[in-house]
C-alpha positions as CSV (number, residue, x, y, z in Angstrom):
1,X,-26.6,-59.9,-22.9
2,X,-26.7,-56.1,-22.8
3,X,-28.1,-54.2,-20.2
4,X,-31.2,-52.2,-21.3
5,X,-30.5,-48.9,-20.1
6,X,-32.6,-47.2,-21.7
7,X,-35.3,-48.5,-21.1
8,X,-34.6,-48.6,-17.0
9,X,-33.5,-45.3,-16.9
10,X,-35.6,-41.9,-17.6
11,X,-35.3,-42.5,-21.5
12,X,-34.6,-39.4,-23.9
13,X,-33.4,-36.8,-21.0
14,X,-29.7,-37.3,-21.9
15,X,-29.3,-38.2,-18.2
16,X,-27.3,-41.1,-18.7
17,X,-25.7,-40.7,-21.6
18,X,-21.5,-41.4,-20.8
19,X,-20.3,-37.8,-20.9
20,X,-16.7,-38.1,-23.0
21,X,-14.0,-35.9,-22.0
22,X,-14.1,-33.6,-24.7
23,X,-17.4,-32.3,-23.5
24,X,-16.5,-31.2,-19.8
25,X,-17.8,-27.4,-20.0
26,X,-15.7,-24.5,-18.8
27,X,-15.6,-24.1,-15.3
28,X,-15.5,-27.5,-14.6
29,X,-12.6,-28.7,-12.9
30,X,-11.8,-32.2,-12.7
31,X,-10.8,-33.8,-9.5
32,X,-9.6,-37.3,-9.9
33,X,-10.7,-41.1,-10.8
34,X,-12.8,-43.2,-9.3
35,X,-11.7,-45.3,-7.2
36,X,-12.3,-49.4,-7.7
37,X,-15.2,-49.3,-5.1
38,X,-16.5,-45.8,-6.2
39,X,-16.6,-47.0,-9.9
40,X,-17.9,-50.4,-9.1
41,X,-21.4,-48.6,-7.3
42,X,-21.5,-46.4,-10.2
43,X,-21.6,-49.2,-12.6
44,X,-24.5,-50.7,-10.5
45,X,-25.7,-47.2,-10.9
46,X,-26.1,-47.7,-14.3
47,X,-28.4,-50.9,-14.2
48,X,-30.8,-49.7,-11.1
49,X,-30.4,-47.3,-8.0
50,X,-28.4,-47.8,-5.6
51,X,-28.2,-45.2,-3.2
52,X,-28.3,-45.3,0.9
53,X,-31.6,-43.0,2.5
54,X,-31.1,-41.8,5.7
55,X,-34.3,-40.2,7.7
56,X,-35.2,-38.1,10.6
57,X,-38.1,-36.6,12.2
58,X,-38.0,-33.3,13.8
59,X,-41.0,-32.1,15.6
60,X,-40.6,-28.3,15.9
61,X,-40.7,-25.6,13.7
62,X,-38.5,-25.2,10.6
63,X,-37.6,-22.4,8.2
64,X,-37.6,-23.3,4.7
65,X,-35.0,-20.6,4.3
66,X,-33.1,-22.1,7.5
67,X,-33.2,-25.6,5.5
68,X,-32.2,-24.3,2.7
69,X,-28.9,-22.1,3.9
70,X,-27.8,-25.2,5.9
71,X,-27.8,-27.6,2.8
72,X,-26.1,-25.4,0.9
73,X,-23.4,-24.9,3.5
74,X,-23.6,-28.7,4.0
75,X,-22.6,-28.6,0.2
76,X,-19.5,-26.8,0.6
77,X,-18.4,-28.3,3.1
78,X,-18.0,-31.8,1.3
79,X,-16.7,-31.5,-1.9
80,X,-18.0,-35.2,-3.3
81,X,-21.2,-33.1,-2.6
82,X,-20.2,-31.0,-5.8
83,X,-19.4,-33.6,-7.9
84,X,-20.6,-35.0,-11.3
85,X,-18.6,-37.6,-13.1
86,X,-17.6,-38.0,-16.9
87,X,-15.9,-40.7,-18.7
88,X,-14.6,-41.4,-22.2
89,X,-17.2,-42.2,-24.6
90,X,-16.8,-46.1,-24.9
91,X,-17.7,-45.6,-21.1
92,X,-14.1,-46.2,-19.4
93,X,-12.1,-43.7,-17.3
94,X,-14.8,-42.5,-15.0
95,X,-14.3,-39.2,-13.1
96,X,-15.4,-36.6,-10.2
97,X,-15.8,-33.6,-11.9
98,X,-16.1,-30.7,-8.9
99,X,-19.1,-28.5,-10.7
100,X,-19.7,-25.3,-9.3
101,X,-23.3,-23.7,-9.2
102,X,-25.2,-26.8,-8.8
103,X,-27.8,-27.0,-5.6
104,X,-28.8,-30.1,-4.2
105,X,-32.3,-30.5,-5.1
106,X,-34.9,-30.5,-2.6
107,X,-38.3,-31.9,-2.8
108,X,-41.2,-30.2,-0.5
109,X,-44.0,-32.8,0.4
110,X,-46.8,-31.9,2.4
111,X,-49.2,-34.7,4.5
112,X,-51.5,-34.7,7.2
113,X,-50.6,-34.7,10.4
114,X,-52.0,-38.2,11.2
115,X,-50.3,-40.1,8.0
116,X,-46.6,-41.0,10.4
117,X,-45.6,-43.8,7.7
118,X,-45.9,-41.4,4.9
119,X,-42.3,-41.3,4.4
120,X,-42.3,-45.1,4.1
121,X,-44.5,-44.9,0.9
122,X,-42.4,-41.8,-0.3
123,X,-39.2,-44.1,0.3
124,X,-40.7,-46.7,-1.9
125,X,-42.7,-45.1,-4.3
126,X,-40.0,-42.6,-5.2
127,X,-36.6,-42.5,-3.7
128,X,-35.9,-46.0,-3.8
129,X,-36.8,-46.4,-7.8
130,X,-35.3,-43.1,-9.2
131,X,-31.8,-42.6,-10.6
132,X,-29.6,-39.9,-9.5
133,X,-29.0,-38.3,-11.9
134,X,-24.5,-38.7,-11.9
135,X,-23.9,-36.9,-15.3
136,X,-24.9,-33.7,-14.2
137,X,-24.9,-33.9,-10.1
138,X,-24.7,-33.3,-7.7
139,X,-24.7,-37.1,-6.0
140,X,-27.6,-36.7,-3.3
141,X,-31.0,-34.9,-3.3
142,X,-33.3,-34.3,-0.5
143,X,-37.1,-34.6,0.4
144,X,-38.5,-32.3,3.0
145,X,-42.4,-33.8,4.1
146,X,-43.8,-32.3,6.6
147,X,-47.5,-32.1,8.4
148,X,-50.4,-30.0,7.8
149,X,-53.0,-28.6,9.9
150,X,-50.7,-29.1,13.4
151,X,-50.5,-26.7,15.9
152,X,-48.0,-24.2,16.3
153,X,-44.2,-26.0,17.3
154,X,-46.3,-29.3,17.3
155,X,-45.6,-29.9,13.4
156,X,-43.1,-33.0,12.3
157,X,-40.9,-32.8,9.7
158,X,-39.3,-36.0,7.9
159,X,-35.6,-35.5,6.6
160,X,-35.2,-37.3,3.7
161,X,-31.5,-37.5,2.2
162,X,-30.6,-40.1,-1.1
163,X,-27.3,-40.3,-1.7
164,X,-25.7,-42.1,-4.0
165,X,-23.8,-45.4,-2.7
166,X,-21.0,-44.2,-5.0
167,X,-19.7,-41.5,-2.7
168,X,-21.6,-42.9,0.5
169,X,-21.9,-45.8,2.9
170,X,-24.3,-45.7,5.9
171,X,-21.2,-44.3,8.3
172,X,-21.5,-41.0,6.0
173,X,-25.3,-41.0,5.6
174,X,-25.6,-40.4,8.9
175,X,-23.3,-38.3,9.5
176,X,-24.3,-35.7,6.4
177,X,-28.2,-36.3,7.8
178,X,-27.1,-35.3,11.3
179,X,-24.8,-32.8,10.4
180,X,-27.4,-30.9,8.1
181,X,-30.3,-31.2,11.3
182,X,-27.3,-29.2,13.7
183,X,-26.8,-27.0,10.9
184,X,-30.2,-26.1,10.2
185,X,-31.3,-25.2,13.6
186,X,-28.0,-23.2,14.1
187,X,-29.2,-20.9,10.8
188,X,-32.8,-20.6,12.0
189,X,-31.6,-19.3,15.5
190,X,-29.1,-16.8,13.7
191,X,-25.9,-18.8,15.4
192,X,-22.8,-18.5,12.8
193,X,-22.5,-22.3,12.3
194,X,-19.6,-24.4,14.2
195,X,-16.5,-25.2,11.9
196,X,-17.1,-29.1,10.8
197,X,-14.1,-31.6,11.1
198,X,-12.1,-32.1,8.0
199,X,-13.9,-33.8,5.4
200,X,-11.8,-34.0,2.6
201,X,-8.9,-36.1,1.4
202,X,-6.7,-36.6,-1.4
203,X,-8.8,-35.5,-4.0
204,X,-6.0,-36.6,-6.5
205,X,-5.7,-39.9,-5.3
206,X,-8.9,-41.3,-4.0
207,X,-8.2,-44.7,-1.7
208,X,-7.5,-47.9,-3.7
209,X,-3.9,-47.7,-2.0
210,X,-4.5,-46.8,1.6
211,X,-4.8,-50.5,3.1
212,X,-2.3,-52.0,5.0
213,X,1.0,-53.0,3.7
214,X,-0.1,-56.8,5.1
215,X,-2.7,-56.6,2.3
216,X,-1.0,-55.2,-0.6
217,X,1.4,-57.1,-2.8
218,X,2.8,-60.3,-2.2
219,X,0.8,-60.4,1.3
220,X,-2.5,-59.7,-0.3
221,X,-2.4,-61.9,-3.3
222,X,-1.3,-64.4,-0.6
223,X,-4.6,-63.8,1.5
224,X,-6.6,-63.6,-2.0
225,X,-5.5,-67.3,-2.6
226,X,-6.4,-68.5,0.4
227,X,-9.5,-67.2,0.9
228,X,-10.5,-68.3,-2.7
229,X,-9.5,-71.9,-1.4
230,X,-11.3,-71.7,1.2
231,X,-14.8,-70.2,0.4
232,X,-14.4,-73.3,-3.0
233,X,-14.0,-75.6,-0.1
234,X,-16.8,-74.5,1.8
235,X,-19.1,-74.1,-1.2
236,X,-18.4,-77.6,-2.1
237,X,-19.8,-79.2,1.3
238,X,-22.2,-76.4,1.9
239,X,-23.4,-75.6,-1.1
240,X,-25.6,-72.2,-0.7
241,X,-29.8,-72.6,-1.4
242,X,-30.6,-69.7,-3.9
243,X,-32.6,-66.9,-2.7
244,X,-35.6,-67.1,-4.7
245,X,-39.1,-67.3,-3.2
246,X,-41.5,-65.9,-6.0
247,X,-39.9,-66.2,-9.3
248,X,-36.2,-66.1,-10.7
249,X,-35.1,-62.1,-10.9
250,X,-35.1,-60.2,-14.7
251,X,-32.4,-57.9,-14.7
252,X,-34.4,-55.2,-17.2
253,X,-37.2,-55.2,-14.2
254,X,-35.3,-55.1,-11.0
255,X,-37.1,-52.5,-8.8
256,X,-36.8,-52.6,-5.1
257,X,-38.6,-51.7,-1.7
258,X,-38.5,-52.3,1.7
259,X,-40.3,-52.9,5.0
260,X,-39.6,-51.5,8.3
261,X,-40.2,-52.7,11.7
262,X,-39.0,-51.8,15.1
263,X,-38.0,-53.2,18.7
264,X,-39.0,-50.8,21.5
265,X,-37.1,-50.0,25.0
266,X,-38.0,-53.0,27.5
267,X,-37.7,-55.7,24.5
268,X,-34.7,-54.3,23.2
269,X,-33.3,-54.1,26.8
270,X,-33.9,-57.7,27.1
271,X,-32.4,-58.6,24.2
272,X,-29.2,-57.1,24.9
273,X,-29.5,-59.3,28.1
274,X,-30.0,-62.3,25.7
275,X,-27.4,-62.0,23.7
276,X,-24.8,-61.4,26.4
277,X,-25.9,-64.7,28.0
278,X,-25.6,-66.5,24.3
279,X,-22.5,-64.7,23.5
280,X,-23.6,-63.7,20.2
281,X,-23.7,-59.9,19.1
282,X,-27.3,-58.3,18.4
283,X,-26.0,-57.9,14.5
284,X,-25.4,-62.1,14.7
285,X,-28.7,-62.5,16.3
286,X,-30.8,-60.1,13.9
287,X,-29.0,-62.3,11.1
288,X,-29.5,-65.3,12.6
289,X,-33.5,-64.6,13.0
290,X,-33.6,-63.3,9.8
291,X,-31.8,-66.3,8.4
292,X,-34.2,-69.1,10.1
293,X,-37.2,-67.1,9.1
294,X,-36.0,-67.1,5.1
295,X,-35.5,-70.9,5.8
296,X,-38.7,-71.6,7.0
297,X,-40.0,-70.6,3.2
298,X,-37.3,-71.8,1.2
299,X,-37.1,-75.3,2.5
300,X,-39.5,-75.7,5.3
301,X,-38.4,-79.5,5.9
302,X,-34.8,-79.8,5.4
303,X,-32.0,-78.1,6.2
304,X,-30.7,-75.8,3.5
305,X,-27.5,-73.2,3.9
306,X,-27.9,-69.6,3.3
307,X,-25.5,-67.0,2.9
308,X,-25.0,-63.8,5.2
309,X,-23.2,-60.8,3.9
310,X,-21.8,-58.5,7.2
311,X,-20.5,-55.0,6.1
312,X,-17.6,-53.9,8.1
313,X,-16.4,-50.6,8.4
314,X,-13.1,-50.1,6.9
315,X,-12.1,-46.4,7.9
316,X,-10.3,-47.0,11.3
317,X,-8.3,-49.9,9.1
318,X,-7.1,-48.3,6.5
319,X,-3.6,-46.2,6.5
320,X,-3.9,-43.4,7.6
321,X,-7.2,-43.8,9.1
322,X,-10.3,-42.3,8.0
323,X,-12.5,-40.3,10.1
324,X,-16.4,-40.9,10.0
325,X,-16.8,-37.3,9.1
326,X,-15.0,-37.6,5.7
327,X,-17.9,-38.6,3.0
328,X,-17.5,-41.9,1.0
329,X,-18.3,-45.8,0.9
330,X,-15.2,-47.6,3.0
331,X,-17.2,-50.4,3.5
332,X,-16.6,-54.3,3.0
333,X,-18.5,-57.7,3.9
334,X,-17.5,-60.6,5.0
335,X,-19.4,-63.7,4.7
336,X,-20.7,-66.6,6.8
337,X,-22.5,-69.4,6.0
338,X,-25.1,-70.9,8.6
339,X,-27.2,-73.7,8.3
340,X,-31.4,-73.5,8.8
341,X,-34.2,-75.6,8.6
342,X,-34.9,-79.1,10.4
343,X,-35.8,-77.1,13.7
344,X,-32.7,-75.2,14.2
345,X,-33.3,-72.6,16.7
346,X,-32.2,-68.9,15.6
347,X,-29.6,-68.9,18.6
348,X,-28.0,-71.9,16.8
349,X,-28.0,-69.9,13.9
350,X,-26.7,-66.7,15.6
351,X,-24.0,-68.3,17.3
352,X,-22.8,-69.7,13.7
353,X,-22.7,-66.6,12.2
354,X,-21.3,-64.7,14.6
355,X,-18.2,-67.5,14.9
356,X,-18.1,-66.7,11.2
357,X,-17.7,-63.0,11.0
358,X,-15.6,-62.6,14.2
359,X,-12.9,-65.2,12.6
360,X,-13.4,-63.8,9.2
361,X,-13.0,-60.0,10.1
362,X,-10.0,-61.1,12.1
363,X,-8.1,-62.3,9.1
364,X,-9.0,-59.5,7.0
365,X,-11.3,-61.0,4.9
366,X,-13.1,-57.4,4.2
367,X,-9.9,-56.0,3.5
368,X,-9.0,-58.2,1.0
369,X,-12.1,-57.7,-0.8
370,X,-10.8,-53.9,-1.5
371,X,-7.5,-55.4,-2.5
372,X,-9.1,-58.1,-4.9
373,X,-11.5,-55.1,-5.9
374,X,-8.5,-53.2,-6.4
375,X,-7.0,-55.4,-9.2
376,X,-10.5,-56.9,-10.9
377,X,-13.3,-54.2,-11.2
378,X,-14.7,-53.9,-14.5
379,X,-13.6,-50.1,-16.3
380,X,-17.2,-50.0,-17.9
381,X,-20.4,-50.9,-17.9
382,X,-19.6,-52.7,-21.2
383,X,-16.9,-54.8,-19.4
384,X,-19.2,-55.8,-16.5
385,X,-22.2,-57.3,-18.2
386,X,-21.1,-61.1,-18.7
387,X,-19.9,-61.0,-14.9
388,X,-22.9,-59.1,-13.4
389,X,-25.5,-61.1,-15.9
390,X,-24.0,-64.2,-14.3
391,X,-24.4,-63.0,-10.8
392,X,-27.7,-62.5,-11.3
393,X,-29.2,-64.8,-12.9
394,X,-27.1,-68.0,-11.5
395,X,-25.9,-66.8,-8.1
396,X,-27.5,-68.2,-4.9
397,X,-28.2,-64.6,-3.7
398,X,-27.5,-64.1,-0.1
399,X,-29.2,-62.3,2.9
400,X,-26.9,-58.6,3.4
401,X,-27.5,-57.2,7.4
402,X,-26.2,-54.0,7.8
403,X,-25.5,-53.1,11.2
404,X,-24.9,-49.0,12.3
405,X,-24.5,-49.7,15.9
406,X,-21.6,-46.9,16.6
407,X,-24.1,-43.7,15.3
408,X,-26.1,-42.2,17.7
409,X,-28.8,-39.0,17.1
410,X,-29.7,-36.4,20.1
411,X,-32.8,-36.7,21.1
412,X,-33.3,-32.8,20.9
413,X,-31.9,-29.5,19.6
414,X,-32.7,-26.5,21.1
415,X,-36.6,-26.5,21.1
416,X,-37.0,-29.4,18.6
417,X,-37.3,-32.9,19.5
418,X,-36.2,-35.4,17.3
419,X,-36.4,-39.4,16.7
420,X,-36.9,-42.3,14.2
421,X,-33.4,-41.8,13.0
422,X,-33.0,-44.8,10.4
423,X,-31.7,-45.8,7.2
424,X,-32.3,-47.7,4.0
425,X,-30.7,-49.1,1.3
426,X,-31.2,-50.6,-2.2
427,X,-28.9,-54.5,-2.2
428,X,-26.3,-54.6,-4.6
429,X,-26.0,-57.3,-7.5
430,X,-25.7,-60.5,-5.4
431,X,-28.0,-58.9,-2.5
432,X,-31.7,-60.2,-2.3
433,X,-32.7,-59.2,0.9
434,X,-30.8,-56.3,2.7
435,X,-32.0,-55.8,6.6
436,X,-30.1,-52.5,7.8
437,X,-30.6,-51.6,11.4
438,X,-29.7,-49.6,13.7
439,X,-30.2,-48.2,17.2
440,X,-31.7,-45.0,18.0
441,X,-33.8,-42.6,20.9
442,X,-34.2,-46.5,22.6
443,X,-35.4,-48.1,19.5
444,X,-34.0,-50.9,17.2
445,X,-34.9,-49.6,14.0
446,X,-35.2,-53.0,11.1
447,X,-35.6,-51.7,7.3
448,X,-36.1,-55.0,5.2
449,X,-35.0,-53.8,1.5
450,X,-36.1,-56.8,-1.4
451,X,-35.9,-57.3,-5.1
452,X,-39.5,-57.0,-6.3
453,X,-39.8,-59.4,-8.4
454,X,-37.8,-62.1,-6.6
455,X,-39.3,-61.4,-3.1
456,X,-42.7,-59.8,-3.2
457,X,-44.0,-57.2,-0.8
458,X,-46.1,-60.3,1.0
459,X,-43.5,-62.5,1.3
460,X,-41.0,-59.9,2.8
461,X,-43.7,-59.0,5.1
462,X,-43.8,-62.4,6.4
463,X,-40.0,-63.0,6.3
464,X,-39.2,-59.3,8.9
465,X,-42.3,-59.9,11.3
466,X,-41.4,-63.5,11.6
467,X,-38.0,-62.6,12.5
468,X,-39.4,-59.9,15.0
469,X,-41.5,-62.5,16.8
470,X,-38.6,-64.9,16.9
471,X,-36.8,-62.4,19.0
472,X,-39.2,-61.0,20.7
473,X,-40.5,-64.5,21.8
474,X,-36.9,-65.3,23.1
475,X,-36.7,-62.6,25.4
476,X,-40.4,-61.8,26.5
477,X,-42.7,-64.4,25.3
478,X,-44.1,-62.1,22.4
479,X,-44.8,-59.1,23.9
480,X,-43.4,-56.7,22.7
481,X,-43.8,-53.8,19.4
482,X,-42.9,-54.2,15.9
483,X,-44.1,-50.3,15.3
């Protein structure tokens, strides 16, 4: 089956036509390949978004021009920021290509002052269905909404950043999101703005080869085997339920959107308690909820087994490590499988998964997933579609929680006060439902990302406020704020 491309993606603009090599302009320099990660996102690219969407309010006054001067400084600062890639025209042999000149777009959207979840509709309406446009770049745009009508250093502003999962996990999200909020208010005092860490690496020779020795070669093929054996085994006597509550997913119509809830200070407080006197992690409890809540529409009778994608953050791993200030995706998951259903409580749950992930990131499981990357990701498009067709149409799916524990936002700068710092993200091929969270200003912020057309609106709806009230319920009886 081929994908339809055409008809997913902004048809007749030339925006996603494979540029070949012959057609690289002057003045455009290339950099490097992709790496096997990098050119496995931009192959999901190709078939629908998949970017990561960072957001922050800022309640204070802001100068467009301040904005403006601070992401283009943010620009040259990174240079994946200045990036387009090419490839050969049968679509193999992908490449950054450093183009000069090219601003990252910004969108200006004004609301009233009253409308706070405008920039959840935005999100979904707009950010989370449109490409990026990768042939001509650069990799990220922005939307700038602010308030009307509010009084002088009273009006909000919502931060908007899409960058493309290509050169971006949620580590560098952040840290471009927060870095462009310091550098803003630095311009719009008239501060010369403070020299940024080192953000760039290699550009010749990208990453695929900077994991440990213990997974390369011999050793990693080793780990690859066993692994394999082991997940087979584990299939075999715990043979995954498929994700599917409304209706099997259609490649050609795969659109996504998301839902986002919250846990305020005194029930997040006493969830930390909770979790420390269960021993699980707040990630393992999240999943867990989440899990149990998905099982109680899937099979509300028997017990079923779902699967539970964890990212892990590979920088500190690989050799040398990689700061959290140098932009790109050097993330992996591991996997856990946890039984639901037949009145299992979402402790039960919790502590399963978090068994899982903690014995699983021990033996490197997320590394090895790079290394197996490494060796098996598809050159094109073209060379992808049997395996991702498969994946999508057979696969069980899984539940993907995204967990940004380690990133933490000011709660001011200068005279602006700032909060809601969050992100969301579109789940990859095997993904249907992708819960990212993190913890910000005293708030557990919960962004529920589903497939449309697999998972409606209603159903995730019920699937994150059911999970909400389980944890809430655990630690307070219920009262608590989902808001």
């Amino acid at each position: 089956m081929a994908f339809p491309l055409v008809d997913m993606r902004n048809a007749g603009d030339g925006v996603n036509d494979v540029t070949p090599v012959d057609a690289v302009s002057a003045g455009v320099q290339i950099q490097r390949d992709l790496t096997a990660m990098e050119r496995w996102c931009w192959i999901i690219n190709q078939i629908f978004p998949h970017n990561v969407i960072p957001r922050i309010r800022v309640t204070g006054d802001i100068h467009e021009g301040a904005l403006r001067a601070a992401l283009d400084h943010l620009q040259q600062e990174n240079w994946l920021l200045r990036t387009a890639i090419a490839a050969e025209s049968d679509g193999t042999n992908p490449r950054f290509l450093e183009i000069p000149g090219r601003s990252i777009p910004v969108r200006k959207v004004i609301v009233a002052s009253h409308d706070s979840t405008a920039w959840e509709r935005e999100v979904n309406d707009v950010e989370l269905r449109e490409f990026i446009d990768w042939k001509s770049g650069p990799l990220l745009r922005m939307v700038h909404m602010s308030s009307e009508g509010s009084a002088k250093g009273e009006q909000w502003h919502d931060i908007i950043l899409t960058v493309s999962h290509i050169i971006a996990d949620g580590t560098t999200a952040f840290m471009l999101l927060r870095r462009l909020v310091e550098l803003t208010h630095q311009f719009q005092i008239g501060d010369r703005p403070t020299p940024s860490p080192s953000r760039d690496l290699d550009r010749k020779s990208g990453s695929d080869n900077w994991l440990p020795r213990t997974h390369l070669g011999l050793w990693g093929s080793a780990r690859e085997r066993l692994f394999k054996t082991v997940n087979q085994a584990i299939s075999r006597f715990r043979p995954p339920s498929r994700m599917v509550i409304d209706r099997p997913e259609e490649i050609s119509v795969r659109e996504t959107g998301f839902i986002s809830r919250q846990i305020r200070s005194e029930p997040l407080e006493l969830l930390y308690v909770r979790c420390r006197e269960e021993g699980v992690t707040v990630h393992s409890a999240l999943a867990g909820a989440l899990a149990v809540a998905t099982g109680r529409v899937l099979s509300p009778a028997a017990k079923i087994w779902l699967n539970i994608s964890s990212p892990v953050n590979c920088r500190a791993d690989m050799v040398p490590a990689i700061a959290p200030s140098v932009v790109g995706c050097y993330a992996a998951s591991v996997s856990a499988m946890v039984r639901v259903g037949d009145q299992r409580s979402m402790w039960d749950a919790a502590r399963q998964i978090n068994r899982e992930v903690k014995i699983r990131r021990r033996a490197g499981e997320h590394l090895n997933r790079l290394f197996v990357m490494n060796r098996t990701c598809p050159q094109s498009l073209k060379d992808s579609e049997r395996a991702v067709s498969h994946v999508i149409r057979n696969g069980p799916g899984s539940i993907c929680v995204s967990s940004m524990k380690e990133f933490t936002f000011p709660d001011a700068i200068g005279d602006w006060t700032l909060d809601g710092a969050q992100f969301v993200g579109a789940p990859s091929v095997h993904v249907t439902l992708l819960l990212t969270t993190n913890i910000s200003h005293g708030v557990l912020q919960c962004n529920l990302s589903h497939v449309y057309n697999v998972i409606s609106a209603v159903h995730a709806k019920e699937l994150i406020d059911d999970a909400i009230a389980m944890l809430e319920e655990s630690v307070m009886g219920g009262v608590g704020s989902r808001r």
